[in-house]
C-alpha positions as CSV (number, residue, x, y, z in Angstrom):
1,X,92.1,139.0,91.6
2,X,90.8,137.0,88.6
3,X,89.7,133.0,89.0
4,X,92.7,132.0,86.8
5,X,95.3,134.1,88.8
6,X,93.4,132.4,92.2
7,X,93.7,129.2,90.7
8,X,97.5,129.7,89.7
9,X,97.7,130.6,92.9
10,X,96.5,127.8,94.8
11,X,98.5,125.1,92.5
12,X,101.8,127.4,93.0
13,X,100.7,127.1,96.7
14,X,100.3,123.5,96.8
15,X,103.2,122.9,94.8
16,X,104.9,124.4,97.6
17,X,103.5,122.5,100.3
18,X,104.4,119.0,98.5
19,X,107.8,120.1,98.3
20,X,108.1,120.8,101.7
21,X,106.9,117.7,102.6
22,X,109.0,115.8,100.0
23,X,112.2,117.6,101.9
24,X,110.9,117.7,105.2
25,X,111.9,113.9,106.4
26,X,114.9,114.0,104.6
27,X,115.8,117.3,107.3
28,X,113.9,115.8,109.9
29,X,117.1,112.6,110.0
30,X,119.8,115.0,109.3
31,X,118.6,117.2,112.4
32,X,118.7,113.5,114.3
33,X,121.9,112.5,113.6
34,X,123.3,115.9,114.2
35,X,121.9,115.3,117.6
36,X,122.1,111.9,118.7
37,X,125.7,111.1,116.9
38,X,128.6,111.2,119.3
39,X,131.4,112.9,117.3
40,X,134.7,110.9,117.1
41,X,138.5,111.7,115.5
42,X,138.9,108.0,114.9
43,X,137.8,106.1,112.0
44,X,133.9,104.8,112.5
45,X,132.5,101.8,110.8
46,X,130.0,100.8,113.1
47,X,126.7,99.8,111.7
48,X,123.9,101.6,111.8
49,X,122.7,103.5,115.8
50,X,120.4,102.0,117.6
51,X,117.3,104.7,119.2
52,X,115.4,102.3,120.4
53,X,115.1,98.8,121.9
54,X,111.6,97.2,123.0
55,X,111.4,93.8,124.7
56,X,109.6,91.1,123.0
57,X,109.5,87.5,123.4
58,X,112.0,86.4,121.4
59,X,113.8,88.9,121.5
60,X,114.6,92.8,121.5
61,X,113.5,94.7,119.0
62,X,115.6,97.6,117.8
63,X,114.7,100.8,116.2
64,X,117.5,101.6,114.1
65,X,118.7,105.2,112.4
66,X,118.6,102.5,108.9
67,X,115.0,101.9,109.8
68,X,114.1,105.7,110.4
69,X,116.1,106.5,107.3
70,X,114.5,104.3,104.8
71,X,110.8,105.6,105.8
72,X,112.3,109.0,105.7
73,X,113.1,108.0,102.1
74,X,109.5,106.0,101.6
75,X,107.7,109.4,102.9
76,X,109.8,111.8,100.6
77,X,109.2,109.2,97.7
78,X,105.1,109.7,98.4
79,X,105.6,112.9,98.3
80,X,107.7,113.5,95.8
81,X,105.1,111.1,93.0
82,X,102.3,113.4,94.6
83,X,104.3,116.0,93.2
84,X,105.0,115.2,90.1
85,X,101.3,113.8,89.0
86,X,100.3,117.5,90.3
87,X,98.3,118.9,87.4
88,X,98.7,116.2,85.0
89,X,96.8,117.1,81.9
90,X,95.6,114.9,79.0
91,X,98.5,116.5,76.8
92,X,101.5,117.4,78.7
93,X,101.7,121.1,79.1
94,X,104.4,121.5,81.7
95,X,108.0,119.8,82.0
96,X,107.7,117.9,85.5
97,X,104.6,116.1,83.2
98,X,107.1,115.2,80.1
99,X,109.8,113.9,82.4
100,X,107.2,111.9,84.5
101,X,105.5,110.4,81.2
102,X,109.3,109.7,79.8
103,X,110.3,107.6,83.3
104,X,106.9,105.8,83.0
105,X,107.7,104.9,79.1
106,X,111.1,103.8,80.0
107,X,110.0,101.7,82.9
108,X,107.4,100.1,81.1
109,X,109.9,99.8,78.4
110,X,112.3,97.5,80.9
111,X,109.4,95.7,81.8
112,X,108.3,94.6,78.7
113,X,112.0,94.1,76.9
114,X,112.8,92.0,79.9
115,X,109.8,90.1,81.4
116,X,107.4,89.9,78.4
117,X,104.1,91.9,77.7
118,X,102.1,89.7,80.3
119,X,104.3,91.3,83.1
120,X,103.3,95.2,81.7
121,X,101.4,95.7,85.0
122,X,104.9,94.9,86.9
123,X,106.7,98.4,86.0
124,X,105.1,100.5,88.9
125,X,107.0,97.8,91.3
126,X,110.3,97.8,89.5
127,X,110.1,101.9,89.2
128,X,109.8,101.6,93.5
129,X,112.6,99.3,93.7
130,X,114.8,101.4,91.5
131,X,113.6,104.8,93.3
132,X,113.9,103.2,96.9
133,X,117.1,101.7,96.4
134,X,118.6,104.4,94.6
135,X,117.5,107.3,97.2
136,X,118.4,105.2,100.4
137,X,122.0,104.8,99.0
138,X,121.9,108.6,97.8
139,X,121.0,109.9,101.5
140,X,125.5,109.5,102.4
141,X,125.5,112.9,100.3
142,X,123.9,114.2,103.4
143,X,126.0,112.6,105.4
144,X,123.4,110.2,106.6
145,X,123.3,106.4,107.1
146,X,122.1,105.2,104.1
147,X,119.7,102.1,105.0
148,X,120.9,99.8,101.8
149,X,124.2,99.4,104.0
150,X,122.1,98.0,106.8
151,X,122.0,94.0,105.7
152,X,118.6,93.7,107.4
153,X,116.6,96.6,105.0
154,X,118.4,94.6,101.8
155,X,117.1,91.0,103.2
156,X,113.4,92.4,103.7
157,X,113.7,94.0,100.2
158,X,115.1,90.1,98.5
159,X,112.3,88.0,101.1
160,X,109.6,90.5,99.4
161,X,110.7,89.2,96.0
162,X,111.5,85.9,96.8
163,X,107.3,85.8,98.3
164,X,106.8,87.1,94.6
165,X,108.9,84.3,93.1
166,X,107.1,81.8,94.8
167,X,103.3,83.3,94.2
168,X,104.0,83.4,90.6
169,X,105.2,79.6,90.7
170,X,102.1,78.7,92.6
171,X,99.7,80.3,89.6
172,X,100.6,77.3,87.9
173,X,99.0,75.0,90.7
174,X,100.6,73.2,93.6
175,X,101.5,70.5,90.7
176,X,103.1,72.4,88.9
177,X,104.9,73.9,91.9
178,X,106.0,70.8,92.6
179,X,106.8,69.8,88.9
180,X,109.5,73.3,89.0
181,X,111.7,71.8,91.1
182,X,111.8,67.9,89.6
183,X,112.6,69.5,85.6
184,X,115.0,67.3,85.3
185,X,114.1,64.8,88.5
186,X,118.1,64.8,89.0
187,X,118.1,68.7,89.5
188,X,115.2,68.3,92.9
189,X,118.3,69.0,95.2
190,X,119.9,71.6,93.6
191,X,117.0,73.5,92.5
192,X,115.8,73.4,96.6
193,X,118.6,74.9,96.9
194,X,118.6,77.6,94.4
195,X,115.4,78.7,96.2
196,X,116.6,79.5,99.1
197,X,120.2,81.1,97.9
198,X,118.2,83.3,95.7
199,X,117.5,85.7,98.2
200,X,120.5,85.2,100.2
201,X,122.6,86.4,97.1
202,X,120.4,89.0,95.7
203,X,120.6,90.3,99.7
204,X,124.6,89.8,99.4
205,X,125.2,91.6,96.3
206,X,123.2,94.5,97.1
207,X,124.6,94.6,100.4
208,X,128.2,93.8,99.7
209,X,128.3,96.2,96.5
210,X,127.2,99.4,98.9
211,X,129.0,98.8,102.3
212,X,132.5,98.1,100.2
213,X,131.7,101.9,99.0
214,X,131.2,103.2,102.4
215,X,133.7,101.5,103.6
216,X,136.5,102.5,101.3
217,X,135.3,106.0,101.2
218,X,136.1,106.6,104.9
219,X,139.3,104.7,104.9
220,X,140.4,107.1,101.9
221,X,138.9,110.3,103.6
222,X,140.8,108.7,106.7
223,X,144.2,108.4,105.2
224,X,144.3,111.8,103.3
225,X,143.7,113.4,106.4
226,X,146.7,111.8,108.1
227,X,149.0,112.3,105.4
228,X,147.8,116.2,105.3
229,X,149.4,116.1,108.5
230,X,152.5,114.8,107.5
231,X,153.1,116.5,104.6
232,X,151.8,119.8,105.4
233,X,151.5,119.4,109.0
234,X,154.6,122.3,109.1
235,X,152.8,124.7,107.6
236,X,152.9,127.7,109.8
237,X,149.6,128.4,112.1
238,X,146.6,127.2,111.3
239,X,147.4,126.5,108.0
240,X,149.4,123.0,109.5
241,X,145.7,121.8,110.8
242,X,144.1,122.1,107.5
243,X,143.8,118.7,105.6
244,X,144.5,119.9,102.7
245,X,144.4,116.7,100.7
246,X,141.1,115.6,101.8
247,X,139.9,118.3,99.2
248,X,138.2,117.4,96.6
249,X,139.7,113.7,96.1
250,X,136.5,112.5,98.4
251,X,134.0,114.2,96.4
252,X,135.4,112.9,93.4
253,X,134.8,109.2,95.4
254,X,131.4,110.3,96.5
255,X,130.1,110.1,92.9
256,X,131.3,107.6,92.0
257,X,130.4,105.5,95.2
258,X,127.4,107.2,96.3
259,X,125.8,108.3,92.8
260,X,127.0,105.9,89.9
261,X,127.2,102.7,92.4
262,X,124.0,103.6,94.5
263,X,122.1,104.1,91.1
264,X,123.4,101.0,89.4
265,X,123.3,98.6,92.2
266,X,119.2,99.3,92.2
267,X,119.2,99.1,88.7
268,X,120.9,95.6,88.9
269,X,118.4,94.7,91.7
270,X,115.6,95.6,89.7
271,X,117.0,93.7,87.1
272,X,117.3,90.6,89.2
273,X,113.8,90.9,90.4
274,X,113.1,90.5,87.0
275,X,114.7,87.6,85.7
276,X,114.3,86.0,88.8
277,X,109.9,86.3,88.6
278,X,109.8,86.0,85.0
279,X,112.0,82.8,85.0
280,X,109.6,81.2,87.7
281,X,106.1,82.2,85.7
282,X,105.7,79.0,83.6
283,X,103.5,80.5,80.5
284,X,102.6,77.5,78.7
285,X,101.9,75.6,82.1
286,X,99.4,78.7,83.4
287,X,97.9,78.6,79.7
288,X,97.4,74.8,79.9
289,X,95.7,75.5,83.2
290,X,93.4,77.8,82.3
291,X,92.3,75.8,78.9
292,X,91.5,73.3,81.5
293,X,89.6,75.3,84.4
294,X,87.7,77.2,81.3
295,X,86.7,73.6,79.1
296,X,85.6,72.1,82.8
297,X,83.3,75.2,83.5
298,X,81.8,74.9,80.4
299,X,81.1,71.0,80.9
300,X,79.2,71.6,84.1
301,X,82.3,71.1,86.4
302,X,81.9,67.7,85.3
């Protein structure tokens, strides 16, 4: 065996081995909940099961098949990026390279169209929000619990912005913090408000958008499989237990709920994030600041 044949070798090999571990959480939950979930003929829309419960002192702390799910997702995410960054080259010489260079353009492409050059370093958090939001509501193809219908994953995921909202209002100074809110002096209440409600309706519409889905998806898979009864419930042997109608019109709800809706609701929460930390970075305000903390350096801190 030749040293290029070895070497082909031992990137086919760990190829291989990041794969596994890209679809290896993602198995890991399905095994759980084929284990842990109690199988029911009526209709479940119970939130998410608990595996866990510690006691703290406030109060209990659950460990949740959302919170399993989503670092099942975060873990295949790592993964998966090792993945595709395997045996990057200075000119792309393999496809996985030319579809990873085209996401990155078309991130930073977002970025830029929509917060402004100075925010170009911003488009490897927006290509995480869009990935992890968009694979968490993909995992109900598996039949798993996706974690954005869990209200509590979505309100970590808005408080993490909102902390980003208010850092990049603070690099204009605690003055012009304060200024933000008084611009006009009659707005102070309202734009309090605003604050707060920012992340309560980016949590809301994330939420409300994905849990609708589920929801109507198992009402419809519900109600087709009681009217296969009725309507072909007279079919003779075992044809009469066969729910016919829940063929195929489900799937054709799946994509739409869990593929089209789970991949634009994180594109609209990535857009939010944007708008949201953009529109509290005052430019001219920061510039000012700096012209200032640069001519009083310069004058002896004088």
């Amino acid at each position: 065996m030749n040293k290029s044949t070895s070497k082909t070798l031992k990137f086919i090999l760990v190829d291989c081995v990041l794969l596994t571990c890209t679809f290896l959480p993602i198995a890991f939950v399905i095994i759980l909940e084929i284990l842990t979930r109690v199988p029911s003929d009526d209709i479940s829309l119970s939130g998410a099961q608990i595996f866990f419960e510690f006691n703290m002192p406030l109060q209990k702390l659950y460990i949740t098949e959302a919170q399993v799910n989503s670092w099942a997702v975060i873990i295949s995410i790592f993964f998966l990026c090792i993945f595709l960054t395997h045996g990057l080259a200075p000119k792309a010489k393999t496809k996985r390279q030319l579809l990873l260079e085209w996401v990155v353009e078309q991130t930073e492409k977002l970025v830029n169209g929509n917060m402004g050059e100075i925010f170009k370093n911003f488009a490897p958090f927006i290509a995480t929000v869009i990935a992890l939001s968009a694979f968490s509501s993909l995992l109900s193809l598996f039949g798993l619990y996706p974690p954005t219908s869990d209200i509590n994953i979505i309100a970590g995921w808005a408080l993490a912005v909102a902390g980003l909202i208010t850092y990049y209002r603070f690099k204009c100074g605690p003055i012009g913090y304060i200024k933000s809110f008084c611009d006009p002096i009659g707005m102070l209440p309202l734009n309090v408000i605003n604050e707060v409600a920012t992340p309560v309706s980016m949590t809301f519409r994330h939420y409300g958008n994905i849990i609708s889905g589920v929801v109507v998806s198992v009402l419809v898979g519900a109600g087709l499989q009681g009217l296969s009864h009725i309507v072909l419930g007279s079919l003779p042997g075992i044809l009469g237990e066969v729910p016919f109608l829940q063929i195929g019109i489900p799937a054709v709800l799946s994509v739409y709920f869990d593929i089209f809706s789970g991949c634009l609701q994180a594109y609209i929460f990535a857009m939010l994030t944007m708008m949201y930390v953009s529109g509290a970075f005052n430019i001219d305000e920061f510039e000012l600041r700096k012209k200032k903390k640069a001519l009083k350096k310069a004058n002896g801190g004088n």
